[in-house]
N, CA, C and O atoms as a printed pandas DataFrame, in Angstrom:
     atom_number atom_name residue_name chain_id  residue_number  x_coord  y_coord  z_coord
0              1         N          UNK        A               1   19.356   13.769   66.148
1              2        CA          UNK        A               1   20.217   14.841   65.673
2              3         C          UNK        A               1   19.391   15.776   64.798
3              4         O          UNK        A               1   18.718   15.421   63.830
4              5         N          UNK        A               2   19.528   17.013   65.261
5              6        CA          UNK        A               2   18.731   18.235   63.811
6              7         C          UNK        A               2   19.940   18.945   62.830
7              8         O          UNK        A               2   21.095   19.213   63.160
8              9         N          UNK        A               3   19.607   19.049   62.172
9             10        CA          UNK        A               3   19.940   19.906   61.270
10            11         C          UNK        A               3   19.417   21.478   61.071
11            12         O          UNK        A               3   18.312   21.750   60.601
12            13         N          UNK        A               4   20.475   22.542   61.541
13            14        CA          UNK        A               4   20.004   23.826   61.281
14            15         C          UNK        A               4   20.602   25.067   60.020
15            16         O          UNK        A               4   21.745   25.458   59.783
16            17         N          UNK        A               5   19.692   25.316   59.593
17            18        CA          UNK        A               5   20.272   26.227   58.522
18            19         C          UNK        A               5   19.955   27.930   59.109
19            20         O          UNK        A               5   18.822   28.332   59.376
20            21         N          UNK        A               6   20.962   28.604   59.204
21            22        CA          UNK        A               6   20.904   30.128   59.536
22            23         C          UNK        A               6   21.777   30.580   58.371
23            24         O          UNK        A               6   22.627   29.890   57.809
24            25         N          UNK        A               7   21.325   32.287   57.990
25            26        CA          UNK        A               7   21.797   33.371   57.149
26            27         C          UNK        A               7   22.244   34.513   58.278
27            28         O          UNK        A               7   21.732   34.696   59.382
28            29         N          UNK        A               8   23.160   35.098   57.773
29            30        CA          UNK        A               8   23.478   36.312   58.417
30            31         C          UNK        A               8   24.389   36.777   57.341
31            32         O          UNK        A               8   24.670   36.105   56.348
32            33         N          UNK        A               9   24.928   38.226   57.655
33            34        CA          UNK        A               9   25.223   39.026   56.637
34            35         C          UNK        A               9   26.309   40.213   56.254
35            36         O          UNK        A               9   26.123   41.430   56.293
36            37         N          UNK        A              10   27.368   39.568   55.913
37            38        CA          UNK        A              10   28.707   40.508   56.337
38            39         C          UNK        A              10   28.634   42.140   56.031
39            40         O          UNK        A              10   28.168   42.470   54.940
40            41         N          UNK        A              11   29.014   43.031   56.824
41            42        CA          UNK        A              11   29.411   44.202   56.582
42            43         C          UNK        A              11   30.208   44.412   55.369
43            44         O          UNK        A              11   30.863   43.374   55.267
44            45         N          UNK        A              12   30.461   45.056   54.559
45            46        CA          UNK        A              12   31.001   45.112   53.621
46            47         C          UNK        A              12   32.477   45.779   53.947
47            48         O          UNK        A              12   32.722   46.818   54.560
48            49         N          UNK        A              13   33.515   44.688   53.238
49            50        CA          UNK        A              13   34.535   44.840   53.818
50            51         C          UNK        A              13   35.265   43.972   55.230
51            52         O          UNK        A              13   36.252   44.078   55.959
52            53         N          UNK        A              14   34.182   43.161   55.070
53            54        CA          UNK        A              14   34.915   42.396   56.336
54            55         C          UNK        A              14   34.718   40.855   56.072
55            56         O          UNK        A              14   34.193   39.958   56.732
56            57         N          UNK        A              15   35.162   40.887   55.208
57            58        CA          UNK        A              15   34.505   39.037   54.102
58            59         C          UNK        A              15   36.652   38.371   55.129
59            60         O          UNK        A              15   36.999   37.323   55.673
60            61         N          UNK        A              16   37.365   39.665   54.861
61            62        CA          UNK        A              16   38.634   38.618   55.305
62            63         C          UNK        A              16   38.984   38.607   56.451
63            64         O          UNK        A              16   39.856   37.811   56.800
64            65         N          UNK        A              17   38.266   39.696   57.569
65            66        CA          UNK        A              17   38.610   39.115   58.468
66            67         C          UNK        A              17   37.934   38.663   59.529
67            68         O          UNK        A              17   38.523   38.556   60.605
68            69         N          UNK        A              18   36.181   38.220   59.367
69            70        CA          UNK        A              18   35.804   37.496   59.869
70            71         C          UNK        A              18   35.975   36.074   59.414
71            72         O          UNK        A              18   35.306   35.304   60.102
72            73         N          UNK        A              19   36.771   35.409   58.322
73            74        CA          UNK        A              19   37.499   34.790   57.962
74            75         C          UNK        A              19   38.332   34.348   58.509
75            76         O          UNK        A              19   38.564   33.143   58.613
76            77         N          UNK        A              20   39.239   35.658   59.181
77            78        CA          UNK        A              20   40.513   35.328   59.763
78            79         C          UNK        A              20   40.176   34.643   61.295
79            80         O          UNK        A              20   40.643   33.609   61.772
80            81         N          UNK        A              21   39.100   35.692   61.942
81            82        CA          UNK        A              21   38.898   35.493   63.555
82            83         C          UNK        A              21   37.857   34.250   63.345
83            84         O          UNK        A              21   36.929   34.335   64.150
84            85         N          UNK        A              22   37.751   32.974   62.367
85            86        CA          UNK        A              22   37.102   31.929   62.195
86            87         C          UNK        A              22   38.238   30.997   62.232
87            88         O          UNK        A              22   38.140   29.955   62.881
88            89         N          UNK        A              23   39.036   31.216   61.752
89            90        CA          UNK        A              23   40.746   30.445   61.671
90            91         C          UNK        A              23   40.574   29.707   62.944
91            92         O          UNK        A              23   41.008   28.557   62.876
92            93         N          UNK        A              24   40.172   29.970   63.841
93            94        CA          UNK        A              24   40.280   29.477   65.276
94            95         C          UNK        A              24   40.032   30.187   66.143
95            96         O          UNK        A              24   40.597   31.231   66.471
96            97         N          UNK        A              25   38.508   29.285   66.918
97            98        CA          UNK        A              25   37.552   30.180   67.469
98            99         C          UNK        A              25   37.819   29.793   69.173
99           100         O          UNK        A              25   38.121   28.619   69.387
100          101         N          UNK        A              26   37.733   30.602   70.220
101          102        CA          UNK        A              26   38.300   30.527   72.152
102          103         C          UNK        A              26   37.769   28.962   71.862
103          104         O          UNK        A              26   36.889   28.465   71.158
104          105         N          UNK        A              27   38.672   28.516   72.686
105          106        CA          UNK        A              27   38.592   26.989   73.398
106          107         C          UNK        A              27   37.271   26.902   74.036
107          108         O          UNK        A              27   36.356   26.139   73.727
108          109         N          UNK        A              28   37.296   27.854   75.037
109          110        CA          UNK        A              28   35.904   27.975   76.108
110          111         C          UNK        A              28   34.545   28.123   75.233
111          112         O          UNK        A              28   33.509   27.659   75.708
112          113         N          UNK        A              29   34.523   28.851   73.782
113          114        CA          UNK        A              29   33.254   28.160   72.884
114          115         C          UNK        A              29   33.075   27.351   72.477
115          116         O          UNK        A              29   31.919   27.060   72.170
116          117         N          UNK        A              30   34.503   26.215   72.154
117          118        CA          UNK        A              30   33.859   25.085   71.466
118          119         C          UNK        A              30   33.821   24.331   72.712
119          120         O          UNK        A              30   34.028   23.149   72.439
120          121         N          UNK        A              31   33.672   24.478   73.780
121          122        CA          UNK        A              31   33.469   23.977   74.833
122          123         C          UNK        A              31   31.784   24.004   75.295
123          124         O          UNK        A              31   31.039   23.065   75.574
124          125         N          UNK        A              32   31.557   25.304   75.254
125          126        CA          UNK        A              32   30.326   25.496   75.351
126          127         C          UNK        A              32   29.287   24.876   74.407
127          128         O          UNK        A              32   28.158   24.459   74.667
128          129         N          UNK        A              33   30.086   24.930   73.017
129          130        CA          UNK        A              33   29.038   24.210   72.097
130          131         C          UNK        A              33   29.173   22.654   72.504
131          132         O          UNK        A              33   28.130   22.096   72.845
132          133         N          UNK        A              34   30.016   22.129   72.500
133          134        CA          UNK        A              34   29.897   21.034   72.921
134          135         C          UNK        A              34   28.916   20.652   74.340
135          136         O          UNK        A              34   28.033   19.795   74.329
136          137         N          UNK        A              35   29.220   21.331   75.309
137          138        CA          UNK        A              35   28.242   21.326   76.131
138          139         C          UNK        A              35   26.744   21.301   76.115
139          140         O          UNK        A              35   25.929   20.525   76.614
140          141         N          UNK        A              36   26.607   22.574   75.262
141          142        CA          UNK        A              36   25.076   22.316   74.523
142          143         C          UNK        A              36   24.320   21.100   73.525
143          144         O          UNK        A              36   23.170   20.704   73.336
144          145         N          UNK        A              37   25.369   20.852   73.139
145          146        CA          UNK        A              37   24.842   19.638   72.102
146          147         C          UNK        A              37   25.110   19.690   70.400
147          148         O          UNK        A              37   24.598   19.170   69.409
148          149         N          UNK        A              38   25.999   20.444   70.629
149          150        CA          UNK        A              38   25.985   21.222   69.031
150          151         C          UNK        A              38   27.306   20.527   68.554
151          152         O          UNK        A              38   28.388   21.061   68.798
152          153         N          UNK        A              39   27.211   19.116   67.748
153          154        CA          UNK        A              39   28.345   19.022   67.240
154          155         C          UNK        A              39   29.345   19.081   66.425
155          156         O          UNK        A              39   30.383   18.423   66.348
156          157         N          UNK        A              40   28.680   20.431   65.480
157          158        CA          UNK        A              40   28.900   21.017   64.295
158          159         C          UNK        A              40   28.681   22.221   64.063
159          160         O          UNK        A              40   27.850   22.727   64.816
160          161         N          UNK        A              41   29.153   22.930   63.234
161          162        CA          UNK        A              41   28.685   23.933   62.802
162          163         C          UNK        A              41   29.716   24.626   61.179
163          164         O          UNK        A              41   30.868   25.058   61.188
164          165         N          UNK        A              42   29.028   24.532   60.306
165          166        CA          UNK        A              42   29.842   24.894   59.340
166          167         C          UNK        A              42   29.361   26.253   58.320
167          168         O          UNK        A              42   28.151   26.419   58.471
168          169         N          UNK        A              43   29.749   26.922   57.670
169          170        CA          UNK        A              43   29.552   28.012   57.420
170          171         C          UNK        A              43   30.629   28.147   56.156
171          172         O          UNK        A              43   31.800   27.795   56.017
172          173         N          UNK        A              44   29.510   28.939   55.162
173          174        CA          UNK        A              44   29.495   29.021   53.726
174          175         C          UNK        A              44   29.242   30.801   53.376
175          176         O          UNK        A              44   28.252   31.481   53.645
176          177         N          UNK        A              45   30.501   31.206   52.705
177          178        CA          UNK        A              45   29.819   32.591   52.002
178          179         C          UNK        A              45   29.703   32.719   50.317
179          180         O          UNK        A              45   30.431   32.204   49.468
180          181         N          UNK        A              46   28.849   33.352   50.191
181          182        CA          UNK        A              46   28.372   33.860   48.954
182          183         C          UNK        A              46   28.257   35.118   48.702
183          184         O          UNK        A              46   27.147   35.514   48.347
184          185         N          UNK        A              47   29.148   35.889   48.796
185          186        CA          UNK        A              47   29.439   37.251   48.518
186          187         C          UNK        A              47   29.626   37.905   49.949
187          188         O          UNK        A              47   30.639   37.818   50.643
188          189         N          UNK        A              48   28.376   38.623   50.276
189          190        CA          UNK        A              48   28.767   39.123   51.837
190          191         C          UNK        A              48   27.476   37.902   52.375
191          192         O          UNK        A              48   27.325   38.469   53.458
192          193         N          UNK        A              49   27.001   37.341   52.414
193          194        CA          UNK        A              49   25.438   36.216   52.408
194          195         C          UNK        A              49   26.441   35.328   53.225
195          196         O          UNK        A              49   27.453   35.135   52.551
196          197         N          UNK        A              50   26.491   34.749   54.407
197          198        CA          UNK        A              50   26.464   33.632   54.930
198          199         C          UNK        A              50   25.785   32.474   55.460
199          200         O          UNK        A              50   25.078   32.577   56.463
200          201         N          UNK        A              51   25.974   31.215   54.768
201          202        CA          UNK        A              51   24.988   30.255   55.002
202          203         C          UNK        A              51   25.766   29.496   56.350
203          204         O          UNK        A              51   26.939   29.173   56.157
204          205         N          UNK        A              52   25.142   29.185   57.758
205          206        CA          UNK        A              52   25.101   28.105   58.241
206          207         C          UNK        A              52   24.775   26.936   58.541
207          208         O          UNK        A              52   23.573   27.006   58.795
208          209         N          UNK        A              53   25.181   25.689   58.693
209          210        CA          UNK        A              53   24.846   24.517   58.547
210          211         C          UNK        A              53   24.839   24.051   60.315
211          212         O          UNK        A              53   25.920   24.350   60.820
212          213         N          UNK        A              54   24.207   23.629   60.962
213          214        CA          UNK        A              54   24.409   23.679   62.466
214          215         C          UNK        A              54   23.665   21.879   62.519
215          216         O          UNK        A              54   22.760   21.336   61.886
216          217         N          UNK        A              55   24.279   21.579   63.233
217          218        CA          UNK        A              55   24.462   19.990   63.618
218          219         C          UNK        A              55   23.990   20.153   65.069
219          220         O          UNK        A              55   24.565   21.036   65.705
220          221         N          UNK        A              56   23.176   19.549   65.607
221          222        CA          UNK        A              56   23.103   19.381   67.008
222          223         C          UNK        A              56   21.774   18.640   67.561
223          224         O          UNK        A              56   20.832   18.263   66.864
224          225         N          UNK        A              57   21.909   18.503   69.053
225          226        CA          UNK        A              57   20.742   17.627   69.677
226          227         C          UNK        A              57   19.078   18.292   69.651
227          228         O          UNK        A              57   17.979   17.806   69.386
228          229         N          UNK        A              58   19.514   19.522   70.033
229          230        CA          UNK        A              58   18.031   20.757   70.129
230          231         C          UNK        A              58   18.458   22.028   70.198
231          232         O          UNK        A              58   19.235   22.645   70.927
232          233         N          UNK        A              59   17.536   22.371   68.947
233          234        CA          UNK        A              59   18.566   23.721   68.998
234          235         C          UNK        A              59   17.841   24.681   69.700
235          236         O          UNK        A              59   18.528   25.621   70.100
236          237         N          UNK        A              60   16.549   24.722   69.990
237          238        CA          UNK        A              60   15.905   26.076   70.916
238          239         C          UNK        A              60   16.619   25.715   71.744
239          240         O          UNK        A              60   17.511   26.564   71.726
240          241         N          UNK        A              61   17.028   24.487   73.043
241          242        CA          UNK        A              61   17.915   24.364   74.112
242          243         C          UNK        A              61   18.735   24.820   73.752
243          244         O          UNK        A              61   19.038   25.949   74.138
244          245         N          UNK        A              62   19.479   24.127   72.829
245          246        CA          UNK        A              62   21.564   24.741   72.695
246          247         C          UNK        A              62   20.882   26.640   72.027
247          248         O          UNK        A              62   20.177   26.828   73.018
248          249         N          UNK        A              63   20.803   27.097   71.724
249          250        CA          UNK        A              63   20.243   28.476   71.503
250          251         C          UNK        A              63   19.814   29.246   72.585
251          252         O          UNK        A              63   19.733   30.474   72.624
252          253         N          UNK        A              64   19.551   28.458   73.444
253          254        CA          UNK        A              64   18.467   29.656   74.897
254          255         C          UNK        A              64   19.855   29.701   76.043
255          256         O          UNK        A              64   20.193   30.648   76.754
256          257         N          UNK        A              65   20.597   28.101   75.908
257          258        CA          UNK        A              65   21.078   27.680   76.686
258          259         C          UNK        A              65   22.647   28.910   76.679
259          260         O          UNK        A              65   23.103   29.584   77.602
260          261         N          UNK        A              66   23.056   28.786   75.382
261          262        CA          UNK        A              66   24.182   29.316   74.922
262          263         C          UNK        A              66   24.015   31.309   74.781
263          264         O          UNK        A              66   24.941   31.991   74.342
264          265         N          UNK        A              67   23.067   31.733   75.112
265          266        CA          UNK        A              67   22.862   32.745   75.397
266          267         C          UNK        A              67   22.951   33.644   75.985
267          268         O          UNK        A              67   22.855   34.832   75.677
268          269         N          UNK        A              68   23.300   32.759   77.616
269          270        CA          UNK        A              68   23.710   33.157   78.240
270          271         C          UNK        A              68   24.902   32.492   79.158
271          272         O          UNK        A              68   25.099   32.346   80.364
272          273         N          UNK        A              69   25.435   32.243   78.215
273          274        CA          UNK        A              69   26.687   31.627   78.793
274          275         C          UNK        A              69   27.928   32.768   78.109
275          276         O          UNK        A              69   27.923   33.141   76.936
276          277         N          UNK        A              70   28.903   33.168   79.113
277          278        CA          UNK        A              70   29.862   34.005   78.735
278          279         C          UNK        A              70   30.590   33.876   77.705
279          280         O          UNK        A              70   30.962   34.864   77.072
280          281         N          UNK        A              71   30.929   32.585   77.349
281          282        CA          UNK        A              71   31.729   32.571   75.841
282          283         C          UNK        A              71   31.101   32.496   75.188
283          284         O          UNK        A              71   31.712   32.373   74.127
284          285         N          UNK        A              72   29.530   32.470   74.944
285          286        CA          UNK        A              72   28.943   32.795   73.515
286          287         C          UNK        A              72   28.979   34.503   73.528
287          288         O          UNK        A              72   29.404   35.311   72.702
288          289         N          UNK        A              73   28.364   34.655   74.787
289          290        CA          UNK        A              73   28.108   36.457   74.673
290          291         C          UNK        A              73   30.036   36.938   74.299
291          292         O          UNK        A              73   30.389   37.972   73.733
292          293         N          UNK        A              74   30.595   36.272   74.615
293          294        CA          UNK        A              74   32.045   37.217   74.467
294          295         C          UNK        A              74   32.067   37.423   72.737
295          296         O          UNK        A              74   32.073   38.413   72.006
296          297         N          UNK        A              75   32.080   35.354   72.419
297          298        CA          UNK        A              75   31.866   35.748   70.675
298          299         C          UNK        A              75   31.380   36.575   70.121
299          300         O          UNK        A              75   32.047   37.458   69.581
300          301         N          UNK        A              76   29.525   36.523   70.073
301          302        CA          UNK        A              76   29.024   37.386   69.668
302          303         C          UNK        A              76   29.005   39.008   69.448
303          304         O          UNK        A              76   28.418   39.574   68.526
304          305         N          UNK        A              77   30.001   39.836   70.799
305          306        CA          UNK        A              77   30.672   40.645   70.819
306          307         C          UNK        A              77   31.596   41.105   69.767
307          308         O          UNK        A              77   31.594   42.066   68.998
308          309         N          UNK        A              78   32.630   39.801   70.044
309          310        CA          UNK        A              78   33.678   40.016   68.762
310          311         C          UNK        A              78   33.131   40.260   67.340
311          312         O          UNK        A              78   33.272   41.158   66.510
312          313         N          UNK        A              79   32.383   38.987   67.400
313          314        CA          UNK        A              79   32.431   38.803   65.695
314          315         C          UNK        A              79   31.054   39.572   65.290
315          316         O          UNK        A              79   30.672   39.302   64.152
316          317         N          UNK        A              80   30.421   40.284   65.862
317          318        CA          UNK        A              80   29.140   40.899   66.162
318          319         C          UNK        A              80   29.911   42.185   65.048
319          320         O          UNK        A              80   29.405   42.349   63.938
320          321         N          UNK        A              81   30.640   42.686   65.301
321          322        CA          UNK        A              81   31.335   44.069   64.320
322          323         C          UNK        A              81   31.289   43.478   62.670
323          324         O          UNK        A              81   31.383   44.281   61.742
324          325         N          UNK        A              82   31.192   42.546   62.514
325          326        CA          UNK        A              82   31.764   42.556   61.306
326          327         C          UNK        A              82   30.199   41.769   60.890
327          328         O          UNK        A              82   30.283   41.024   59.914
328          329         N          UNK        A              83   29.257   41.839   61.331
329          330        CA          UNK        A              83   27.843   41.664   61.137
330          331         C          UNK        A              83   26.761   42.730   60.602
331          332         O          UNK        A              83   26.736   43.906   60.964
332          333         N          UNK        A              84   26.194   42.356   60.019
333          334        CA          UNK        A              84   25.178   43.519   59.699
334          335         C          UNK        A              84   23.810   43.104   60.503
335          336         O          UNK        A              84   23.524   41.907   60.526
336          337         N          UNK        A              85   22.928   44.071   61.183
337          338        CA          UNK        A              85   22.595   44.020   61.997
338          339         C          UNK        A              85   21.101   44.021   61.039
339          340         O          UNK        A              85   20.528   45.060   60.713
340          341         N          UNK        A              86   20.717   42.890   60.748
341          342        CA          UNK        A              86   19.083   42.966   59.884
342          343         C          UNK        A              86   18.097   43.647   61.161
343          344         O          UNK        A              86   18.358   43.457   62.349
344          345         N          UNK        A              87   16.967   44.439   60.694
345          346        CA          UNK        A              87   16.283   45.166   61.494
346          347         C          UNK        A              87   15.022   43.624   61.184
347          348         O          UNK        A              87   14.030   43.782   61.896
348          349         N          UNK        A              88   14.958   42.649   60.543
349          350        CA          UNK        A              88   13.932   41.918   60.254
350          351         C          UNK        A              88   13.354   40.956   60.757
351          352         O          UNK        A              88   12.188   40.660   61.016
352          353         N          UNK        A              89   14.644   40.359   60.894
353          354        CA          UNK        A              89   15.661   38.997   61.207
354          355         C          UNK        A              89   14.889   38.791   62.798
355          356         O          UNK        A              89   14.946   39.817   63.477
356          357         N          UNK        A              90   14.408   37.980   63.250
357          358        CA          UNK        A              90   13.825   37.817   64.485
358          359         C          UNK        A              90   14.923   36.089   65.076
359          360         O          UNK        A              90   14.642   35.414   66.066
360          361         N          UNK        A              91   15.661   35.915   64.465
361          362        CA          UNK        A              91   16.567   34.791   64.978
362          363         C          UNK        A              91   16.343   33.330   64.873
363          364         O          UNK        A              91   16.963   32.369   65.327
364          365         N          UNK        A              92   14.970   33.469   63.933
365          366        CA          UNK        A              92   14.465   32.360   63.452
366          367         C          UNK        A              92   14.895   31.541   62.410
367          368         O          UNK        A              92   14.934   32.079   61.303
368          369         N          UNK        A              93   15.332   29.998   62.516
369          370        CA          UNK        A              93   16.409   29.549   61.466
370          371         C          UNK        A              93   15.541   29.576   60.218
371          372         O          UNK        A              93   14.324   29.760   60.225
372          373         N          UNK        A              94   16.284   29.377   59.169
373          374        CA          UNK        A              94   15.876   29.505   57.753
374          375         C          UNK        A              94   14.974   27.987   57.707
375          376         O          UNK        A              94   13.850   27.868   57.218
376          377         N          UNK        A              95   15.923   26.699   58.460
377          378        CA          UNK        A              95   15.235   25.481   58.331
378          379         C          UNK        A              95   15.728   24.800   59.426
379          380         O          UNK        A              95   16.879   24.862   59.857
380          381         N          UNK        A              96   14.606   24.001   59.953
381          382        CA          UNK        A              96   14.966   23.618   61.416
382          383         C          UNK        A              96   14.732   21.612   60.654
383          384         O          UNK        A              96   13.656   21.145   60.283
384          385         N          UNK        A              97   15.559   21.161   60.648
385          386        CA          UNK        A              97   15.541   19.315   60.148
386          387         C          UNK        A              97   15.547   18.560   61.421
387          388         O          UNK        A              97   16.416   18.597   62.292
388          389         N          UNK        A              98   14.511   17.907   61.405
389          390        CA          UNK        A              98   14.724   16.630   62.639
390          391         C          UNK        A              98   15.150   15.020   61.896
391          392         O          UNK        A              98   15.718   14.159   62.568
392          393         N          UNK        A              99   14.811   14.826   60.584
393          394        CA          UNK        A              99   14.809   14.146   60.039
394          395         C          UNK        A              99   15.905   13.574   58.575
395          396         O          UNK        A              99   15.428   13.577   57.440
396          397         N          UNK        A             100   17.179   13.177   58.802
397          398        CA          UNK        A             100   17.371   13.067   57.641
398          399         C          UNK        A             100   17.407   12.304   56.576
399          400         O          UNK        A             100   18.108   11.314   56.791
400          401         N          UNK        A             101   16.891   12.334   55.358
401          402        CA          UNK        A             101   15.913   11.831   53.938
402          403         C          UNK        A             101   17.060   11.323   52.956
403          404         O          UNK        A             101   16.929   10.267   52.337
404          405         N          UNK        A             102   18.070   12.042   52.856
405          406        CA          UNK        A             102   18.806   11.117   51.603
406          407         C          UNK        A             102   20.494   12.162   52.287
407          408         O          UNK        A             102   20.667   13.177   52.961
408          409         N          UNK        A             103   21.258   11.288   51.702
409          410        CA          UNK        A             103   23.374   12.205   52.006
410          411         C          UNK        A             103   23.390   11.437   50.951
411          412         O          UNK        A             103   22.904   10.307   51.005
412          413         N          UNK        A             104   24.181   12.132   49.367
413          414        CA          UNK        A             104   24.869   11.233   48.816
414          415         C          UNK        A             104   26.187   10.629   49.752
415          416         O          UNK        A             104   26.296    9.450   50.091
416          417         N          UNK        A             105   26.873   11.406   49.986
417          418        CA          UNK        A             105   27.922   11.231   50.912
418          419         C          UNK        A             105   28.050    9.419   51.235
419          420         O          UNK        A             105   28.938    8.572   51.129
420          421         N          UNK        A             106   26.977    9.441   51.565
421          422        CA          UNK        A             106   26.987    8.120   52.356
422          423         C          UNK        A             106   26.588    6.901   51.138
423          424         O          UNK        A             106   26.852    5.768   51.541
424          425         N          UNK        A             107   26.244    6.930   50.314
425          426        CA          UNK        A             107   26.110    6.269   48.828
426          427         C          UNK        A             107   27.428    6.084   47.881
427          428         O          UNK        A             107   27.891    5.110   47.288
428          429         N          UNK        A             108   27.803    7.366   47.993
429          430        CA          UNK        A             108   29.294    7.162   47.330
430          431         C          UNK        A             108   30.402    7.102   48.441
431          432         O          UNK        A             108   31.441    7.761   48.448
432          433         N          UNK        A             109   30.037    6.302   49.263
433          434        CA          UNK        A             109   31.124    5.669   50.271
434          435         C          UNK        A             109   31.144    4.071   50.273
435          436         O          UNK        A             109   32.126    3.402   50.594
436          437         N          UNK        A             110   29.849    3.540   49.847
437          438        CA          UNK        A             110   29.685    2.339   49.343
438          439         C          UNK        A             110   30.091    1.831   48.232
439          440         O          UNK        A             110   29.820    0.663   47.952
């Protein structure tokens, strides 16, 4: 399992309703993610700054794979408006984990 961390970056003014169109995302994507290997994905904001947390088997596969599959391109469409479009940003994750080292989570469950 890896662990992926991505940033991306709200338009200003649209913190509530890419919020809203997150409420519940087409069937046919979490289909696709599932298909790919991705069995997570969670997502954090900090002003307009969004952090993702991405769970999955491989992410250059689930990434190349999901690219071109119609319900990612439909998403990306949608929720693509309420994105700011970094001129920098080459799509490279912030941190790519193959390995994981410590979860309290799992300490204070004992």
């Amino acid at each position: 399992m890896m662990i992926v961390a991505l940033r991306t970056r709200l338009r200003k003014g649209h913190e509530a309703e890419y919020k809203r169109d997150h409420a519940r995302i087409p069937k046919d994507l979490v289909a696709a993610f599932r298909d790919v290997g991705i069995s997570g994905w969670r997502i954090w904001r900090s002003g307009r700054d969004l952090f993702h947390v991405v769970e999955c088997k491989d992410w250059q596969s689930a990434s190349a794979t999901l690219s071109r599959m119609p319900a990612e391109h439909a998403w990306q469409t949608h929720i693509g408006k309420h994105l700011e479009q970094p001129t920098d940003d080459d799509g490279t994750p912030l941190a790519l984990v193959a390995h994981e080292v410590w979860d309290l989570s799992k300490q204070l469950e004992s």
